[in-house]
C-alpha positions as CSV (number, residue, x, y, z in Angstrom):
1,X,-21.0,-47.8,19.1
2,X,-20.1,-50.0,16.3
3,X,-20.4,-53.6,14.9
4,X,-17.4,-55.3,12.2
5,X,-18.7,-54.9,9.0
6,X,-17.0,-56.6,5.8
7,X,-14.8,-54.0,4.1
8,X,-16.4,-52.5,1.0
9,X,-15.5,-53.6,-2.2
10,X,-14.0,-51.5,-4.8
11,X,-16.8,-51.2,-6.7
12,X,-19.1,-50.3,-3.6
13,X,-16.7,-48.3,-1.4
14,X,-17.6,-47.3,2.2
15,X,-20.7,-44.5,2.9
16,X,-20.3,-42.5,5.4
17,X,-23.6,-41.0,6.1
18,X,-22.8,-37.4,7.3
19,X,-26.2,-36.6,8.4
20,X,-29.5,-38.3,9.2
21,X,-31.4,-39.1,12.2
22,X,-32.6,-42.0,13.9
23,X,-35.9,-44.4,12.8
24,X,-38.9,-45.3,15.0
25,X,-38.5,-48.2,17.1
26,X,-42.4,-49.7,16.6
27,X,-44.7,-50.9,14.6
28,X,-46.1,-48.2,12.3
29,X,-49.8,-47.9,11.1
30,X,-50.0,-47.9,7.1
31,X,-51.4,-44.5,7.0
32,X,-48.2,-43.1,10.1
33,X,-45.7,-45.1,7.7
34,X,-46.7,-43.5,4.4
35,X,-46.9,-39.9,6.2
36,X,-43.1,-40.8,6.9
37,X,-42.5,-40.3,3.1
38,X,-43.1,-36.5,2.5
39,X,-42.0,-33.9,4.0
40,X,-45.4,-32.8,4.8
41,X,-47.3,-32.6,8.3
42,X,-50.9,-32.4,6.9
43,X,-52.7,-35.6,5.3
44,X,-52.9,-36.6,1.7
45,X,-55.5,-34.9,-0.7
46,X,-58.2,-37.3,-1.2
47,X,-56.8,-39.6,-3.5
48,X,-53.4,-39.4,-3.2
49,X,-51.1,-41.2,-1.6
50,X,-47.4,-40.5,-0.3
51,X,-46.6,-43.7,-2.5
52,X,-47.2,-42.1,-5.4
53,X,-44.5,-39.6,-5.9
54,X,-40.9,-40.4,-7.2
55,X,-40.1,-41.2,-3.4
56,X,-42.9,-43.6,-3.2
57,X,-41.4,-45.0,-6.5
58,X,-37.9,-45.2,-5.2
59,X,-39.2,-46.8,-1.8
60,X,-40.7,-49.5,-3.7
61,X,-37.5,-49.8,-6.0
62,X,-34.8,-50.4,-3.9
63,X,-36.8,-51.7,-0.2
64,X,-38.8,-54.3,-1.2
65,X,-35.8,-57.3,-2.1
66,X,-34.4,-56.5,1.7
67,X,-37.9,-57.6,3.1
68,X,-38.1,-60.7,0.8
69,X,-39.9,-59.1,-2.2
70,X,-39.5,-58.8,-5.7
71,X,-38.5,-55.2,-6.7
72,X,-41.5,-52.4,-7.6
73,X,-44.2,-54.9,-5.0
74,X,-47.4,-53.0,-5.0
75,X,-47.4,-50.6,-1.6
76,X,-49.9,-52.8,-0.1
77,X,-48.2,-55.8,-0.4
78,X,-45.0,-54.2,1.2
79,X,-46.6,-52.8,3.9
80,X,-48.2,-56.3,4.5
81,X,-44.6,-58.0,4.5
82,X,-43.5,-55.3,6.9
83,X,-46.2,-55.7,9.2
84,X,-45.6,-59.6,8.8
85,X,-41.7,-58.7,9.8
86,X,-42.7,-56.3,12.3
87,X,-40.9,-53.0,13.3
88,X,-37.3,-54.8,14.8
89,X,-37.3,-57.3,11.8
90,X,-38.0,-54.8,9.1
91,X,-35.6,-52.2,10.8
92,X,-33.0,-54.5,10.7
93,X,-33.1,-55.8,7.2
94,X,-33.5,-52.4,5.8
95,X,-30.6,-51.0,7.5
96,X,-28.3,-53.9,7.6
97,X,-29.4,-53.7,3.7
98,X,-28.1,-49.9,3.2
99,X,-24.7,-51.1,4.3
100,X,-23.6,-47.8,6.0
101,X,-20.4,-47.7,7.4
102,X,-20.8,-44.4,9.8
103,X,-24.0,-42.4,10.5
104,X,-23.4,-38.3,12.0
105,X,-27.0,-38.8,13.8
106,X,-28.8,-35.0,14.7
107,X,-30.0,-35.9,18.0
108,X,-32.3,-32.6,17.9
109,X,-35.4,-34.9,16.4
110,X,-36.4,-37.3,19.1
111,X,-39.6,-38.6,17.9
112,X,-41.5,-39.2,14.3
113,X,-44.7,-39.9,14.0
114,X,-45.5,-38.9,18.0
115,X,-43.2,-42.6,18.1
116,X,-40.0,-42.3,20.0
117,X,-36.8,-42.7,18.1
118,X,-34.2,-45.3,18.7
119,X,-31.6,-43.6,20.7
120,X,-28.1,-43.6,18.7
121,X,-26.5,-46.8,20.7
122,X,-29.5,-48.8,19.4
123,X,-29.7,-47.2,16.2
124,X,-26.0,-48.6,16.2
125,X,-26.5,-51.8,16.9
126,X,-29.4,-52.1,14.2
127,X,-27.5,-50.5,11.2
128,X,-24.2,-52.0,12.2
129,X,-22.7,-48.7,11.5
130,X,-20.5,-46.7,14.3
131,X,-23.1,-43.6,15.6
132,X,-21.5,-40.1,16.2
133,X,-23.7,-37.2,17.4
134,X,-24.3,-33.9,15.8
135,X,-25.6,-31.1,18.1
136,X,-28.7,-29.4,17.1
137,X,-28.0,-25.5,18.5
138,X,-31.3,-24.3,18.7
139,X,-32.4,-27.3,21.2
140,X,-29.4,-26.6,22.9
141,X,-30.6,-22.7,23.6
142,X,-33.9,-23.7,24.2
143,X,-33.1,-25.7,26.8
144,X,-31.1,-22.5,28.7
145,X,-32.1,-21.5,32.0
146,X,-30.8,-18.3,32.8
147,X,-31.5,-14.3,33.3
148,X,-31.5,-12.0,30.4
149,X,-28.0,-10.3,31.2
150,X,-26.4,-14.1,31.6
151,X,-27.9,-15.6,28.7
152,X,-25.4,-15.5,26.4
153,X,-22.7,-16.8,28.4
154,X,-24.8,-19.3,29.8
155,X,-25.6,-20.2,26.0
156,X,-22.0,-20.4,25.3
157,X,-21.4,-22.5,27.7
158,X,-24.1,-24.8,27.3
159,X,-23.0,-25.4,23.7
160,X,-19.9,-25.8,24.5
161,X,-20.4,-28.8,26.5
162,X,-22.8,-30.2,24.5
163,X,-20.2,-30.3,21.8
164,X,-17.6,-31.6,23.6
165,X,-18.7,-35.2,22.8
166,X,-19.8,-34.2,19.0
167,X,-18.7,-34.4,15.6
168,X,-20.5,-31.0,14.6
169,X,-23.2,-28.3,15.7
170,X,-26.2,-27.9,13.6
171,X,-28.3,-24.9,13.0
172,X,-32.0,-25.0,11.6
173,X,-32.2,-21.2,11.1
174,X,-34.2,-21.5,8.4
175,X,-36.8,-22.8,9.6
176,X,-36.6,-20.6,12.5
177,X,-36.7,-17.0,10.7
178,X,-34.4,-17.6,7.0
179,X,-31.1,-17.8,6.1
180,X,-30.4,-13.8,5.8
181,X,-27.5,-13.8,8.8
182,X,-26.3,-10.3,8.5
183,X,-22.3,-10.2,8.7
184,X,-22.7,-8.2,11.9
185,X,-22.8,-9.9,15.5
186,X,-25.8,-8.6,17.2
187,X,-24.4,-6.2,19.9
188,X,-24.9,-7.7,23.6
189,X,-27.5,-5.3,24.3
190,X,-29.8,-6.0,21.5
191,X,-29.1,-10.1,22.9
192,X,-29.4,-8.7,26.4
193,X,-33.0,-7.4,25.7
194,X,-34.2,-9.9,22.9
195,X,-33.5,-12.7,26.3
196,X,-35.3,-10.7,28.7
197,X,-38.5,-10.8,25.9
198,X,-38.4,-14.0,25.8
199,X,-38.2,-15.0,29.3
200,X,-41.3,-12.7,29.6
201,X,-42.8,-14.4,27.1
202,X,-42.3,-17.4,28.2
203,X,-40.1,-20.6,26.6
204,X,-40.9,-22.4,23.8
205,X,-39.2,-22.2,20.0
206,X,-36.3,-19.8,19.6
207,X,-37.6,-17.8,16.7
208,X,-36.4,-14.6,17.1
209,X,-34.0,-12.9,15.2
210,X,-31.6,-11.5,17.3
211,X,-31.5,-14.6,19.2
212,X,-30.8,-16.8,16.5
213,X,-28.1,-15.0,14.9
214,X,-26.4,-14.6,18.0
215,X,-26.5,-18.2,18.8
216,X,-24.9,-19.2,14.9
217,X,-22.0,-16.7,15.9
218,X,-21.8,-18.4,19.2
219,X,-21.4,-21.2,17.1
220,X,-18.6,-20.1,15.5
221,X,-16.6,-19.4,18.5
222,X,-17.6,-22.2,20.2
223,X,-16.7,-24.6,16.9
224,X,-13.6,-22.7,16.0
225,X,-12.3,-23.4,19.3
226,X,-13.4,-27.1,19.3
227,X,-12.7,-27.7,15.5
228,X,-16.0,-28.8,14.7
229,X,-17.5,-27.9,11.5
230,X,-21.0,-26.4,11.2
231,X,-24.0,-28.0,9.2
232,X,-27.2,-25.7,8.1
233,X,-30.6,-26.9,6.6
234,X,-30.7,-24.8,3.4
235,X,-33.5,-25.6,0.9
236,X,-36.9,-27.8,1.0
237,X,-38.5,-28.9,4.0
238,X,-42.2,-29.4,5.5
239,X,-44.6,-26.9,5.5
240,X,-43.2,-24.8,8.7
241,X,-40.6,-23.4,6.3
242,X,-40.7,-20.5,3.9
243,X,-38.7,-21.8,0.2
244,X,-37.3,-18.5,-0.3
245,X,-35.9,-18.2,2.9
246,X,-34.1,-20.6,2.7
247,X,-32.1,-20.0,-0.4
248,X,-28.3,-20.7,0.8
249,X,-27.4,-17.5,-1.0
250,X,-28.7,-15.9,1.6
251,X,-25.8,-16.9,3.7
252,X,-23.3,-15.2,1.2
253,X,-22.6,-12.0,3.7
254,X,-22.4,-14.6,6.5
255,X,-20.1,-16.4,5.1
256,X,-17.9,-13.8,4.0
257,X,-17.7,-12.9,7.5
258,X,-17.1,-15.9,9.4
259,X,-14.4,-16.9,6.9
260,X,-11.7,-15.8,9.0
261,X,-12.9,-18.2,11.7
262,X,-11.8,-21.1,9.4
263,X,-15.2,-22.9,10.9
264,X,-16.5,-25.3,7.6
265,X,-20.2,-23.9,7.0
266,X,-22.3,-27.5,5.7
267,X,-24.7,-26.8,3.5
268,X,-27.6,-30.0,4.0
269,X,-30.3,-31.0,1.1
270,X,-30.3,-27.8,-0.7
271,X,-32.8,-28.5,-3.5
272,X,-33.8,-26.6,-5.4
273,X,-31.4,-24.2,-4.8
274,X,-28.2,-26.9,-5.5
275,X,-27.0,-24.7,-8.4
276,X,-26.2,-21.8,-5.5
277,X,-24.9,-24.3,-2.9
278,X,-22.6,-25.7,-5.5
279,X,-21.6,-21.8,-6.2
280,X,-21.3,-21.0,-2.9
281,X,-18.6,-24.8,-1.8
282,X,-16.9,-23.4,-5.4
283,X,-15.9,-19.7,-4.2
284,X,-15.4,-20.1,-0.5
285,X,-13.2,-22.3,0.8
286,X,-15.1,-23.3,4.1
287,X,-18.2,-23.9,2.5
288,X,-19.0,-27.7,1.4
289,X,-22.4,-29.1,0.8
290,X,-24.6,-32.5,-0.1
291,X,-28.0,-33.4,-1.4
292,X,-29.3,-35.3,1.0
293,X,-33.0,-36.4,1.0
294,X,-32.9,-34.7,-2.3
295,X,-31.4,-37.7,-3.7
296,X,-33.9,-40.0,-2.1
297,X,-36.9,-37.6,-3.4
298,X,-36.2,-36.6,-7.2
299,X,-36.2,-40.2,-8.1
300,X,-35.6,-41.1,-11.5
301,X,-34.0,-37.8,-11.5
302,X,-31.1,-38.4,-9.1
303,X,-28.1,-38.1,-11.6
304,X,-29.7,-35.1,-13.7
305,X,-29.7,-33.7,-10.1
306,X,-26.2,-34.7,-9.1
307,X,-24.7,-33.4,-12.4
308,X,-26.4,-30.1,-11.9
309,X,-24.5,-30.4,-7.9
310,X,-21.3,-30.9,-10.1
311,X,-21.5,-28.7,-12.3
312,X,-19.6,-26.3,-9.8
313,X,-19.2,-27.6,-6.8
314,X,-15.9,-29.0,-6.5
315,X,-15.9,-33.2,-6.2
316,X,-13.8,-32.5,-2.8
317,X,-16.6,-30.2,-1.1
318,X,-19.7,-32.6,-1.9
319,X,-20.7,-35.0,0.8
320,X,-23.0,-38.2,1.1
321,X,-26.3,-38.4,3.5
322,X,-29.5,-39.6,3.2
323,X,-31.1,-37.2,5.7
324,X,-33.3,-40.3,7.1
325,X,-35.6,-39.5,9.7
326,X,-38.0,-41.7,11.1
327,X,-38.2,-44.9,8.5
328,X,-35.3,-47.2,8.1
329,X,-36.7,-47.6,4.3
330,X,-35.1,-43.8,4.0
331,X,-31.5,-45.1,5.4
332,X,-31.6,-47.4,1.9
333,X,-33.5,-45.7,-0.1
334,X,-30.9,-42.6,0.3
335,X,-28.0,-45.0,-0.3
336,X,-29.3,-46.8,-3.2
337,X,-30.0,-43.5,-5.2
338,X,-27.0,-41.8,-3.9
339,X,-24.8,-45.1,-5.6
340,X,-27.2,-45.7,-8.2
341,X,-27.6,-41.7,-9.3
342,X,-23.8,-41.6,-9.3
343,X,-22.5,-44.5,-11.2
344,X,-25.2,-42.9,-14.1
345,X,-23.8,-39.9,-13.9
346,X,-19.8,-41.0,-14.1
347,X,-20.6,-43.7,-16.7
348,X,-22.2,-40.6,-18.7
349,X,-18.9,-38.6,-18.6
350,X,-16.6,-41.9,-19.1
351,X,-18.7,-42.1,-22.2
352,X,-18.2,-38.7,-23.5
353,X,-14.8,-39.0,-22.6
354,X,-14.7,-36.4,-19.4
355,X,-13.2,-38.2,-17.0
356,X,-11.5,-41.9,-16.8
357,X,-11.9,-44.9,-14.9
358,X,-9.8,-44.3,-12.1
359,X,-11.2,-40.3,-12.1
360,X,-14.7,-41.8,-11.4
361,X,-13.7,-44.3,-9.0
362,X,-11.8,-41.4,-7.3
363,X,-14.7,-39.0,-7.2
364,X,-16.9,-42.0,-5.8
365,X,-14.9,-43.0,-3.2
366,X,-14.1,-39.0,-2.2
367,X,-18.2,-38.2,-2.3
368,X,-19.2,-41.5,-0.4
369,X,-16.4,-41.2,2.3
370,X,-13.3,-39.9,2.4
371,X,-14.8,-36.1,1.6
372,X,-16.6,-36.6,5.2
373,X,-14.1,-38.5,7.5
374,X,-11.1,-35.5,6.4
375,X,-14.4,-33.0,6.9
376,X,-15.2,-34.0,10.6
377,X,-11.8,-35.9,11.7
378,X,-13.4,-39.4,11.9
């Protein structure tokens, strides 16, 4: 699933987006479009608008020349040129615009906006990009038929095949109940009954406990035998999530004890707990991480925000993705800070006299690319 693309030039090196998901296919109402640009599910306060944050900033920084527009175009003139475009031709500037050369697409989302997605060969096509899939675990387990005593094989198998294909497994745990994993497995019998409660209760969201930590060890066999790495949402998120609980601290026991597995733990977005992903990539060796939207959200902010990621974490563990769900403006908005925030950033410390040329071109081209094709065998 790939088109030729020009190779990148030295100053603008390859981006390989190690995690996003796939944009709607159709036209967009203002008001659907603008929800697309927070991470909340509930309407604006009378007033406001999504456009008016540092992402609504950023949106009409970087999206507006790919549609024909100058730079910072009032909101209602852009969404009037987009609408003028319509939903294919917008799609396709935007994307062809972000200049990705691989997108790691989690195929767990498969509508925004109750629109349906593009599946990934399409989303191919549109971005010009080669498409590989990441495996979301908990839609895997959800979609499980089986009795309580065979659930756990049956789980392990399912993810197993649904991996086969993949690039990595994905967990959303924190979403689902926090990021506290004790370092214990749960014993079979505490899985054993924890199924049969559920099949009681009926399916739906995979939300408790036992389950869940069962199905992120399963996880670890399952990628330790494939050689698949293992990416977890830590950090912010819409309104279903609890902040706290999803500190990637949290994972520190967790980690300790899946270490042995050699399975890479990805830490996604982060904010605002970077400081203790960038800890956590520093002292174990099979953690790594990224910002992700965080990038595309802080703004102005992006390079205060990358220093603070590399302050500790260590320039071979951090990882580019714009986390774009939904919109194709997030596929370029996400690139444009992530290149943008950086060069800041490095022409800072060639300033001051941290690093050199060729150390900043090196870091660069590691963060953009080469971190993530070593990281998932691409």
């Amino acid at each position: 699933m790939a088109r030729p693309r020009p190779a990148p030039s030295a100053a603008a090196p390859a981006l390989v987006d190690h995690h996003c998901h796939s944009v709607v296919a159709a036209d967009l109402s203002d008001d659907a479009l603008a929800g697309l640009l927070t991470e909340s599910d509930r309407p604006p306060a009378p007033g406001c608008s999504p456009f008016d944050s540092a992402l609504g900033l950023a949106v009409r920084r970087w999206c507006p020349p790919a549609l024909g527009l100058p730079a910072h175009a009032p909101a209602a003139e852009y969404l009037a040129r987009r609408r003028e475009l319509g939903a294919a031709g917008a799609t396709g500037r935007l994307l062809a615009a972000a200049g990705l050369d691989t997108c790691l697409v989690d195929t767990g989302l498969t509508e925004a906006a109750g629109l349906p997605l593009l599946p990934p060969a399409e989303l191919a096509a549109a971005a010009g990009a080669s498409v590989r899939e990441v495996v979301r675990l908990e839609s895997v387990a959800e979609a499980v038929a089986a009795g309580a005593e065979d659930w756990p094989s049956a789980v392990a198998e399912a993810l197993a095949a649904a991996a086969g294909g993949a690039v990595a497994v994905k967990s959303v745990l924190a979403y689902r109940h926090g990021l506290a994993a004790p370092a214990e497995r749960p014993a079979r019998r505490a899985v054993v009954a924890a199924a049969g409660a559920r099949l009681r209760g009926g399916s739906g969201r995979l939300t408790d406990p036992v389950l869940l930590h069962h199905l992120l060890w399963t996880a670890v066999d399952v990628c330790a035998e494939l050689g698949l790495p293992i990416q977890l949402h830590t950090g912010f998120g819409d309104p279903d999530l609890t902040l706290h609980r999803a500190d990637p601290s949290l994972l520190t026991d967790f980690v300790r004890a899946a270490e042995p597995s050699g399975v890479p733990l990805v830490l996604l977005h982060c904010y605002p707990y970077h400081r203790q992903a960038a800890w956590l990539a520093q002292a174990f060796p099979t953690v790594f991480t990224d910002l992700g939207l965080t990038a595309s959200y802080t703004g102005p902010q992006v390079a205060s925000v990358l220093g603070e990621m590399l302050e500790l974490a260590p320039f071979g563990k951090l990882l580019f993705s714009t986390d774009a769900y939904g919109l194709p403006e997030l596929f370029l908005v996400g690139t444009c800070q992530f290149r943008h925030g950086l060069a800041v950033l490095l022409d800072r410390w060639r300033a001051d006299g941290a690093c050199s040329a060729a150390d900043a071109q090196r870091l660069t081209c590691s963060v953009a690319a080469d971190n993530a094709r070593r990281l998932y065998a691409l």
